[in-house]
Each structure stands twice: as C-alpha cells, then as structure tokens.
N, C-alpha and C positions, 0 to 999 in steps of 0.2 A: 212604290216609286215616288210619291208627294211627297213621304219621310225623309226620302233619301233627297229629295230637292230640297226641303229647306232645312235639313241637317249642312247640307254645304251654301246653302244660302248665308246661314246665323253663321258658320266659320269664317267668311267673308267679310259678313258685317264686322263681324270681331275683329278681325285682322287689319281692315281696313283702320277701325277706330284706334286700336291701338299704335299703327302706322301714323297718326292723327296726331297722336298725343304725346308721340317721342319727340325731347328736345333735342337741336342740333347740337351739339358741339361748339361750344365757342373757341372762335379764332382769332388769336389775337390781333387786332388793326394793324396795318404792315405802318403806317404812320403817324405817329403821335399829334392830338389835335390841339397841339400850341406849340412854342418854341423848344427848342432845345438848348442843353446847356452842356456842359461837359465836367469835370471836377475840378479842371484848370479856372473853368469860370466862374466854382463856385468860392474856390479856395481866394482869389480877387475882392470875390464879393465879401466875404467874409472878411477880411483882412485890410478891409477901405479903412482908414482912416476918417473919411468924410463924413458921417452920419449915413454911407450908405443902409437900401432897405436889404436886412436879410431874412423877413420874412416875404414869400412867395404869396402872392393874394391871387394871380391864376394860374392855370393847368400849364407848367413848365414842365421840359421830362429830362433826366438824367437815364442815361443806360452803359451797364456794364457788367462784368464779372463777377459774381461771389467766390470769393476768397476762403471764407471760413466757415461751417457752418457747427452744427449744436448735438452732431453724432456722437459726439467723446464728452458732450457736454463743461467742453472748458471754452466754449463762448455762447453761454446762459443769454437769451432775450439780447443778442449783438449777431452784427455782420460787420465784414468788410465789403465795398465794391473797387475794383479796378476798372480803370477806364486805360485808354491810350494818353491821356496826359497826367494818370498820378491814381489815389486810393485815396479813399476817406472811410470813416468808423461813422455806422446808424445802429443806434439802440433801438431796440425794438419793445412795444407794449405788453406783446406774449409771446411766447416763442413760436415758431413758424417752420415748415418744411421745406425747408430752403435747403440745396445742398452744395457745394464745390463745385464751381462748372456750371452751371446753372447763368443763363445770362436771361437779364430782368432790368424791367423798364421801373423807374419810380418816379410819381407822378409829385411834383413837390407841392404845389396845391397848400397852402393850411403851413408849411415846413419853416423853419430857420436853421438857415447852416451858419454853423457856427467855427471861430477858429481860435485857439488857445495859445496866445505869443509865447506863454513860458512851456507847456506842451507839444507843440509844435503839431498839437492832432486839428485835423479836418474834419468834424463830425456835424450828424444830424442826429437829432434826438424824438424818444417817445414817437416811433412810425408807428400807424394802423395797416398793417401788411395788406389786409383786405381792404382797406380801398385804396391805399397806396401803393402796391407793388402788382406789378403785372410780370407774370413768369413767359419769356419767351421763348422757353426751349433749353436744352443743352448746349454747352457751348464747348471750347474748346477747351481743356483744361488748362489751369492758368501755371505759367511756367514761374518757378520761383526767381529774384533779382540775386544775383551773387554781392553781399554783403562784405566790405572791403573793412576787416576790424582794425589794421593798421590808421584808418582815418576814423576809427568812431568817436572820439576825443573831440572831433570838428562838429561841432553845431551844423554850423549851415551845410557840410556834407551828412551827416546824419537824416537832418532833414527832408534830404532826397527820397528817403527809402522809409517814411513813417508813413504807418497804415497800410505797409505794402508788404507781401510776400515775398521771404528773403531766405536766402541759404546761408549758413555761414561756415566756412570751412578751417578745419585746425582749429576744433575749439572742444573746450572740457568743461568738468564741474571743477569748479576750486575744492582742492581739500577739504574742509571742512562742511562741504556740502555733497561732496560724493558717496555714495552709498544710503543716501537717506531717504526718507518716506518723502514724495514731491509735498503734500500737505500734512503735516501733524493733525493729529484730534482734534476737536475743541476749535479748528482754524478754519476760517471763511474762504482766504487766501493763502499763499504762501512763497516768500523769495527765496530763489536760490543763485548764487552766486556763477555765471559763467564765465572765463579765462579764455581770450586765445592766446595763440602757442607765444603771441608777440606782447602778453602781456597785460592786452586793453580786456574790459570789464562789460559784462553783459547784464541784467537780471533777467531771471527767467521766474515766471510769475504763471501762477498755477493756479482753478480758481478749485475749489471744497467737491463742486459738482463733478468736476470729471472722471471719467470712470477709471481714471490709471492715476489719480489722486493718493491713493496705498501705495502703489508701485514705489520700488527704489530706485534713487538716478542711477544712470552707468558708473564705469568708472572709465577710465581713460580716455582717447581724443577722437573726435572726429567729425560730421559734415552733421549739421543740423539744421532741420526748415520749419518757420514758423513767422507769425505777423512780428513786425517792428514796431513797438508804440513806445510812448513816453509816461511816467505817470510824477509829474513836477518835472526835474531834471533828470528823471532818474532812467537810463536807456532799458527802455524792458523787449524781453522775446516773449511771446506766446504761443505753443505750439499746439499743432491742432490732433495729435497722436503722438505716440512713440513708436510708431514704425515708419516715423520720417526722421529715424537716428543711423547713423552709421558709424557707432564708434569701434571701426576698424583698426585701430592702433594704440600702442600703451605707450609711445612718448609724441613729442610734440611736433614734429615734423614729419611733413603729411608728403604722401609720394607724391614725387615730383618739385620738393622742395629740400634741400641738404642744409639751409642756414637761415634762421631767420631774428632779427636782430633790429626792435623800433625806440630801443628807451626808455617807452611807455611808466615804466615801473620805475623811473628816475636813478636806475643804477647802472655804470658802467660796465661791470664786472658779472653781473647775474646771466645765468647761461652758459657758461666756462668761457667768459670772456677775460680778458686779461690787460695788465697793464706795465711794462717795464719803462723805468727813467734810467736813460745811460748817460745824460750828463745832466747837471743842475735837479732842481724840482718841481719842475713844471708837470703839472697833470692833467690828465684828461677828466670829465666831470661831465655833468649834465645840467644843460640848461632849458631855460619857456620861453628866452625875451621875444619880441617882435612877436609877428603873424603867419609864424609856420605850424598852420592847422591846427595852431594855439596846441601844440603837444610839448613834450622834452624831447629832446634829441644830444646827441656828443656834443661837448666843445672844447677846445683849446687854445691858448693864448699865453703868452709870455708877459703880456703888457698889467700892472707898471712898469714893472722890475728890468726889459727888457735884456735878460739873461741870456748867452748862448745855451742852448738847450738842445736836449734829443731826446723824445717821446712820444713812444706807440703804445698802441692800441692793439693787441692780438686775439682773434677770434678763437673757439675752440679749435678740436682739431674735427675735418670735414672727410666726409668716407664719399669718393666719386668715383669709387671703382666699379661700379654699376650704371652710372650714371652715360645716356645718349649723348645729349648736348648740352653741358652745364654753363651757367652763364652767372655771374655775380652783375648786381643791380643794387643803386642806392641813389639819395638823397647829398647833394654837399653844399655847402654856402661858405663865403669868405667875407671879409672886410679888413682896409687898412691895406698896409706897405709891408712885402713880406716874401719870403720865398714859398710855393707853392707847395704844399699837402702832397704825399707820394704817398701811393696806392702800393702795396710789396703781396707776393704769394713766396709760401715754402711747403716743399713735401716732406722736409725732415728737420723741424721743429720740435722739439719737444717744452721744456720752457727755460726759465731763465732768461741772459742776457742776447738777445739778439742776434749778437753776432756768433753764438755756439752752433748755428742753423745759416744755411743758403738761401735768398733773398731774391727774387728777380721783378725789376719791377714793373709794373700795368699800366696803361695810359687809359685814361677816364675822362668824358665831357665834362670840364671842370666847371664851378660858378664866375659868370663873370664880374664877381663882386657886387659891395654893397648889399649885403648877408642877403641876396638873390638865389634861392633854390634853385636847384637843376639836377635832371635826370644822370646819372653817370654815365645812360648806357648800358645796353647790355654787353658787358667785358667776358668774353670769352675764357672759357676756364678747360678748352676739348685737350688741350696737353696736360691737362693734371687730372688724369685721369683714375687717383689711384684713391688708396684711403691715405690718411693724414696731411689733406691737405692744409693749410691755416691760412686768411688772407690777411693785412696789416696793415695800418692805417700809420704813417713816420712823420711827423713833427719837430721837424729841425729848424734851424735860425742859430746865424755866429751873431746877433743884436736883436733890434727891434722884429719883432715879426706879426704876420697878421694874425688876426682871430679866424679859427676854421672849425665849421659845424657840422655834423654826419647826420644822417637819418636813414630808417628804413633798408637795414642792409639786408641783405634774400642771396641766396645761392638758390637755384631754379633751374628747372629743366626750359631750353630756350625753344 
C-alpha cells in the first residue's frame, strides 16, 4: 500500500513539474507599441523632396497582406505587402515561411523605405523577418486588381497598379516567345514578351529558381495573374504559378468582347481594319501629339491643303449573332472649324467603295473640341444583331475641315 502511495505521489510530482515548464503560446499584442503608418505614408515619405528622414530610428508598424510568397520559388528572399492604400516590395535577408494571405505586422525600427522615380517601385530592403515581421494570422485572400492594358503606355496610370496584384485579361505570349522554355540554361532570369489583343506590351520575367522555370509558355490568349513591377522603364509581370493561366481561347477576342481596336502598334489598318478614299487623298494615320495617355490613336485632317474630301475608316467585319446586349464604345477629340466626324454601321459590307454597302448612321457623345477626349458612350448596337456587322468612322468636308482623333474602339457586351 506505501508503494502504491508514492508510486502515484512521484506521478504527481512529474506531472505537476512538467505542467511547470510548458511554455505558453505567444499571442500576438492586439496593438502595436508605437505609431502606425500605412504604405500611402510611406510611399510620401519616400518620395519628399525635402531631405525628409527615411530611415525609421523607433518602433513604427506597417500592417497588411502578403501578396506573394517563395512556394513556386519565383520570388527568391522577396514579398509583396498590400495595404488599403497601395503595395510595396521588401527584400528579404533569407527566405521565410510566409505565405499568400497571411496578414503580418512589420516593425520598421532600423528600416528605410525607399522609392525609385524612374521604377516607380515602393520598397524596403534587407528585412530580418525575425525580428521584424510579426505574423498575425490568416487573412483574407487578396483579390487580384483588373489591369486595364489599353492605358499601360500611361506612366502615371501604370503607376496605380505597381507592386500590386493584377489580372490582366485578353492577353498572350508574342510569337516569338510562345512555346518556349520560361528560362533557358545557363540563365539567372528570363523575359518574355507579353501582347494584349489591343496591342500594348507586357514583360513577363521569370526568375532560374522557379519550379516551372523548364515549363513552356502557352500558346494562345487569355486572363493572367501576377505582381506588376518595373525593372527601369521596362513594365514587367511576375507571376507566382501557372495555374493562375487561363488561356481559354486561340484568337484575340475574349467573351464578351466582338471588337477591339487602341492604335497602340501605330497602325491604322492592323486587325482587318480598313481604309477607302472616295474623293481627294486625304488619309487616316496615326498620331501621339498632346497628352492622351501619351499613346497613338487615329487621326484625320485635310489641313493644309484644305481639299473637299471623303474618307473612312472601316473596321473588320463583327459576328453579333450571339451576342445579349452589344454596345460599341470609344475615345474621340476634335480641333478647328469643320463639319463633324459621322459615326456609320453596315451588315452587308463586304469591301471596296462604300457606297457598294448600306450605311446608317449612329449618334455618339462627341468632343467638344480643343482636341478634348470624351467617352462616346455606350452606342447601342441590339438591332445588329447578326454576323457581319462593320462600324465606320466618315471624314467629309466640301473646304477647310477640322482635325478628328479616335481611340480605344471595343464592341462589348453592355
């Protein structure tokens, strides 16, 4: 009976001690023990002209999203964070188990944020994870930003979306880069050239370590998600897998789109677009002057020569016979003393001279001069409902006539 008391006495003790000696669990502090900052404030601070300080001498916190992390190993000793007012890039000193969704506090303490005028990236450099980053939990997964490739030409709209995750839809490999190995042998890195359907230029940058680095790109078109960054001028993607591809289609027009048409590639005619003069020789062309999104877009004019003239602009031919609510949308601007730019559709068009085809014409928000952009509207297209639709942009004047400029034409589901 003694045995049997201090056989469960000494169990006791044991159990006790070892209850003694378990550590708790750390929880992270619900509030950070100095001020807060956000990306918005760093991206300021960064960016002072004044001699502001952009190193951080006490405990300030930054908190938000990880965007990318080191699973597929094509962002080696890097993150992105997402806040509510923007994303910035931190290098990191080793690589860390951080992953997508993960929301985490970072203590800036020791840090400088920096910001690159001609990169337009937002970064902080060489973190120590362990004593700078404090993991809070799972968070919500972070929804990617729809990437509008019609304006990526614009700086300061590009700008919106660097170091952010971004979709971009109706987009491929260029020829000469489809089918290939994402990184060659021998290569640390490697670019490869991405196209959307309108034209504008992507790079997609792939780093040696990822594990789909052998992989061949697709071919054909479709919705890709990946960070936005800059490397000089040069607009790059990075994606963080390739099963965030969807190249569901093999030409360039992505459902829910019948026409799409920005310039971008400074030619009139590329796309099965077309051009007929039926009096004089006045032509349609491409121009960059002034400050529309610093891109090319149409133009036309008569001036010096002020010649009576008649000269359109015809789109390929448009299949809407599927199509719910179709709606044509564009860009126009004028200047000068002139009769006004006519908007024309035809369903039985084939080519040639204009008038071998039926014409009716479209009323559209016009510019009200002073080469002033403006929306056209979305111009109802529900009675042309068939295939071979074509829509037409007419260019007449019996003299003097004004200067008229097109951009961004789209046929769309409204």
């Amino acid at each position: 009976m003694k045995k049997i008391i201090l056989y469960s006495s000494l169990l006791l003790s044991l159990s006790l001690a070892f209850t003694a000696c378990k550590k708790e669990a750390e929880v992270p502090p619900i509030k950070p023990m100095g001020p807060v900052v956000t990306i918005a404030d760093l991206r300021a601070i960064a960016s002072c002209t004044n001699s502001c300080e952009r190193l951080f001498k006490t405990d300030t916190y930054l908190s938000g999203v990880v965007l990318a992390d080191n699973v597929n190993g094509n962002f080696y000793k890097e993150t992105y964070l997402r806040d509510f007012t923007g994303a910035i890039h931190i290098t990191l000193k080793a690589a860390v188990n951080l992953f997508v969704g993960d929301s985490i506090r970072v203590n800036l303490k020791g840090l400088s944020v920096e910001y690159n005028a001609t990169t337009l990236m937002l970064e902080i450099d060489s973190v120590e994870t362990d004593k700078s980053f404090l993991n809070l939990g799972k968070g919500v997964m972070p929804k990617p930003k729809v990437l509008d490739m019609n304006q990526i030409n614009s700086p300061n709209y590009f700008a919106g979306f660097i170091n952010d995750l971004v979709e971009i839809k109706g987009i491929g490999f260029a020829p000469s880069d489809t089918n290939k190995i994402y990184v060659e042998i021998n290569q640390t890195a490697q670019s490869r050239v991405l196209n959307s359907c309108g034209g504008d230029a992507i790079t997609l940058r792939t780093n040696s370590y990822a594990s789909f680095s052998g992989q061949k790109t697709p071919k054909g078109y479709g919705n890709i998600i990946g960070i936005a960054t800059n490397y000089g001028t040069t607009k790059q993607l990075v994606i963080r897998n390739t099963t965030e591809w969807s190249m569901n289609y093999t030409t360039c027009i992505t459902p829910g789109q019948y026409l799409k048409k920005n310039f971008n590639d400074n030619s009139v005619t590329s796309g099965g677009w077309t051009t007929q003069n039926v009096t004089a020789n006045i032509n349609w062309a491409t121009g960059s002057a002034g400050s529309w999104l610093n891109k090319p877009y149409a133009v036309i004019t008569n001036f010096p020569s002020n010649v009576a003239c008649e000269s359109w602009l015809i789109s390929p031919s448009i299949d809407l016979s599927a199509a719910t609510n179709p709606a044509l949308v564009f860009q126009n601007a004028y200047n000068y003393t002139g009769p006004a730019l006519q908007l024309m559709v035809s369903t039985n068009y084939v080519s040639g001279l204009p008038s071998t085809a039926t014409w009716t014409p479209l009323t559209f928000n016009a510019s009200p001069g002073g080469f002033a952009f403006v929306n056209s509207g979305n111009i109802s297209l529900n009675a042309y409902k068939v295939n071979g639709v074509r829509i037409a942009f007419k260019y007449a004047t019996t003299g003097a006539g004004a200067t008229w400029e097109v951009d961004d034409v789209a046929v769309i589901e409204n």
